[in-house]
Phi, psi and omega in degrees: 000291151004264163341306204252352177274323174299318169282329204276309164346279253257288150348302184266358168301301220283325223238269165001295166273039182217351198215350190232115178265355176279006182272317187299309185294358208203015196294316175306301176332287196318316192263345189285298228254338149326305198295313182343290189305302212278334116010289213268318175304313179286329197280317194260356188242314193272187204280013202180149201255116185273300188304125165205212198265296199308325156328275185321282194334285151007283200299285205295325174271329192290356197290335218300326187277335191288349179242354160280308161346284179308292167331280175333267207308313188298293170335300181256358143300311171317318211268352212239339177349281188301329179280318158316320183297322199286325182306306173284328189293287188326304187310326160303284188280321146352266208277349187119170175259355168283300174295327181294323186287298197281308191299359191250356157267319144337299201288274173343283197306326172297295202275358149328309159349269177296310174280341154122137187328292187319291152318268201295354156304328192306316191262358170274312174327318186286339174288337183261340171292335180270319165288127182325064218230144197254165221288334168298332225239331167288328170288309188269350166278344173256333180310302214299291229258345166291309189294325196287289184304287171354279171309290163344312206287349195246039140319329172238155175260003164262054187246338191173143204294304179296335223252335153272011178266306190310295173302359170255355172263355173250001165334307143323172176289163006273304184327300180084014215271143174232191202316301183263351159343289198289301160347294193285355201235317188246295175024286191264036159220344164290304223267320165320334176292309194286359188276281181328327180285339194271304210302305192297331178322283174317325184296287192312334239231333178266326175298332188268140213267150173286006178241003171304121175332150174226080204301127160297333187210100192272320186216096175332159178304148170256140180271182149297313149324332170294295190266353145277043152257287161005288181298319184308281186297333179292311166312312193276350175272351175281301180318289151011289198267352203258317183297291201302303190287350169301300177330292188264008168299345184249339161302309188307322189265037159273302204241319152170105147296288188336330223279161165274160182310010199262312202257343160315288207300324178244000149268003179283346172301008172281006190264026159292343196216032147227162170317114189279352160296320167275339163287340184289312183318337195272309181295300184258141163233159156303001194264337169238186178295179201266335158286007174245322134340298168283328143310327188279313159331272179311335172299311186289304171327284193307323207272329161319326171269348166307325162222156188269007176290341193325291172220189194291253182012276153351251234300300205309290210315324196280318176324270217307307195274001187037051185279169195242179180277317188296330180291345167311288174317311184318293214258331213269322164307294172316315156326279169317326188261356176258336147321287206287343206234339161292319183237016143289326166316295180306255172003307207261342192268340205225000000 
C-alpha cells in the first residue's frame, strides 16, 4: 500500500503539470500539496514516522537563503537593468552571437561553483532576456544553460545545495572529504559535459533563422510586487520539494541504496520531478564506493535539468522566463536522456 501509493505519487508529479493546465499555472501550489500527501503516507503507512518538529522546522528555514538570494538579486537586476542589459547586447556583437552563446554557457556553468547555482540562474535570465532570440529558441537556450549550471554547480559544496550535502556526508572516514573532494572526483566528467552544452548552445544559436520573429521585450519591466511574488513562490517550491524528498526517503533507503551502480544510476532519473539534493541526502554514504558514488552523482545531476521541479536553476529561470513545464519538457527530456545513455556509456568504458 505504503509502495504503491508512493508510485501513484510519482505518476501525478510527473503526468499532471505536462497535461493539466491550471496544475502548470500552480505548480508550486500543486508539488505543496503532493509533498503534504506523499509526507503524510510514508509517516502513517511506511516504515518510519517522516513527521516531526525538525521536518517543519526544516520545511520554513531551508527555503530562506535560496529565497533571500532571489530577493536580493531581484531587487538589483531592477535596479541595474538597463547597463546590464547594454552590457550583454554590446558583448554579443563583439565577440558574435556563436561564440557569445557558447562562453556564456560555458562561463555560467564553471563558475555556479563559486557564485552559486542560484546566482548564475539569476543572471542567465537577464542574458536571455537581453539578446535576440525568438521564443522557440529561447526555451532551449535556457533549457541548454540550466543543465550547464546543474552540473557545473557541484564542483564546490557552496555551488549547490547537493553538492553541500554530499561533502558534507562524506567527510568522514574512509574520504575524509574537503573542499575540493567532488572537483577531484567529478571534474573529468562535469567540465566536458559543460563545454559540450556550450558547443549545442552555439549550434543552436545558429540554428535560428534571420527572419524569425523576435520578442523585444520578453520580460516587462518589474515592480515590486513583481519580485515578491517571485521570491514568494520559489520559498514555496523548495518547501515543497523538501515534504516530497521526506516522502520517498524511506522508499529510496528500502529500495534504492541498496542498488549497484547501473540501476543507482537510472533510477536516479527521479530527480527530474524531486529536489536532487534531497535524494542525494537520502542516497550517499560513506558506506559506499567511489564509483558508486559517482555514478549516483551523475544521475541525479543529468535527470535535474530535464524538468523543471528538477533543480533550483530550473525553477528561477522557468518561473522569470515563463517557460511552461510541457515546453520544458519537449527539449529538456530528450536532451537530458541523450546525456544520461552518453555518459553511462563513457562511465562505464573508463
Amino acid at each position: 500500500m505504503f509502495i504503491a501509493g508512493q508510485i501513484v505519487i510519482i505518476l501525478t508529479v510527473l503526468i499532471l503539470p505536462l497535461t493539466v493546465h491550471r496544475i502548470e499555472k500552480n505548480l508550486e501550489m500543486f508539488l505543496f500539496v503532493m509533498g503534504i500527501i506523499s509526507a503524510s503516507l510514508s509517516h502513517f503507512l511506511g516504515p518510519e514516522k517522516v513527521w516531526s518538529v525538525h521536518l517543519v522546522e526544516e520545511s520554513f528555514i531551508e527555503p530562506v537563503k535560496i529565497t533571500l538570494a532571489v530577493l536580493i538579486s531581484g531587487f538589483v537586476f531592477k535596479k541595474f537593468r538597463q547597463p546590464i542589459t547594454a552590457g550583454i547586447t554590446r558583448s554579443e556583437e563583439i565577440l558574435g552571437p556563436h561564440i557569445f552563446a557558447f562562453l556564456f554557457i560555458v562561463i555560467l556553468g564553471l563558475i555556479s561553483s563559486i557564485i552559486t547555482a542560484i546566482i548564475a540562474a539569476i543572471v542567465l535570465v537577464e542574458i536571455i532576456n537581453a539578446i535576440p532570440l525568438d521564443r522557440k529558441f529561447e526555451t532551449r537556450m535556457t533549457i541548454i544553460a540550466c543543465f550547464a549550471i546543474g552540473l557545473g554547480a557541484v564542483l564546490t559544496p557552496v555551488g549547490e545545495p547537493l553538492s553541500t550535502i554530499a561533502t558534507a556526508k562524506l567527510k568522514g572516514a574512509p574520504y575524509h572529504a574537503g573542499f575540493l573532494f567532488l572537483f577531484k572526483h567529478l571534474w573529468f566528467y562535469i567540465i566536458p559535459a559543460v563545454v559540450l552544452l556550450g558547443i549545442i548552445g552555439a549550434f543552436l544559436r545558429a540554428q535560428q533563422p534571420k527572419n524569425s520573429t523576435i520578442q523585444s521585450q520578453k520580460i516587462p519591466e518589474e515592480g515590486i510586487r513583481d519580485v515578491l511574488f517571485r521570491s514568494g513562490k520559489v520559498y514555496l517550491f523548495v518547501m515543497a520539494l523538501l515534504f516530497l524528498g521526506a516522502g520517498f526517503k524511506p522508499a529510496i533507503d528500502m529500495y534504492v541504496v541498496p542498488l549497484g551502480d547501473a540501476a543507482l544510476y537510472w533510477i536516479n532519473t527521479v530527480s527530474a520531478i524531486l529536489d536532487n539534493a534531497t535524494l542525494a541526502s537520502a542516497e550517499i554514504s560513506p558506506k559506499m564506493k567511489i564509483d558508486q558514488i559517482q555514478f549516483a552523482l551523475m544521475g541525479l545531476l543529468i535527470s535535474g535539468g530535464m524538468l523543471i521541479p528538477g533543480n533550483i536553476p530550473n525553477i528561477i529561470a522557468a518561473s522569470k522566463l515563463n517557460i511552461s513545464s510541457k515546453e520544458w519538457a519537449k527539449f529538456g527530456i530528450p536532451i537530458g536522456f541523450a546525456i544520461l545513455v552518453v555518459y553511462f556509456v563513457v562511465m562505464y568504458s573508463f
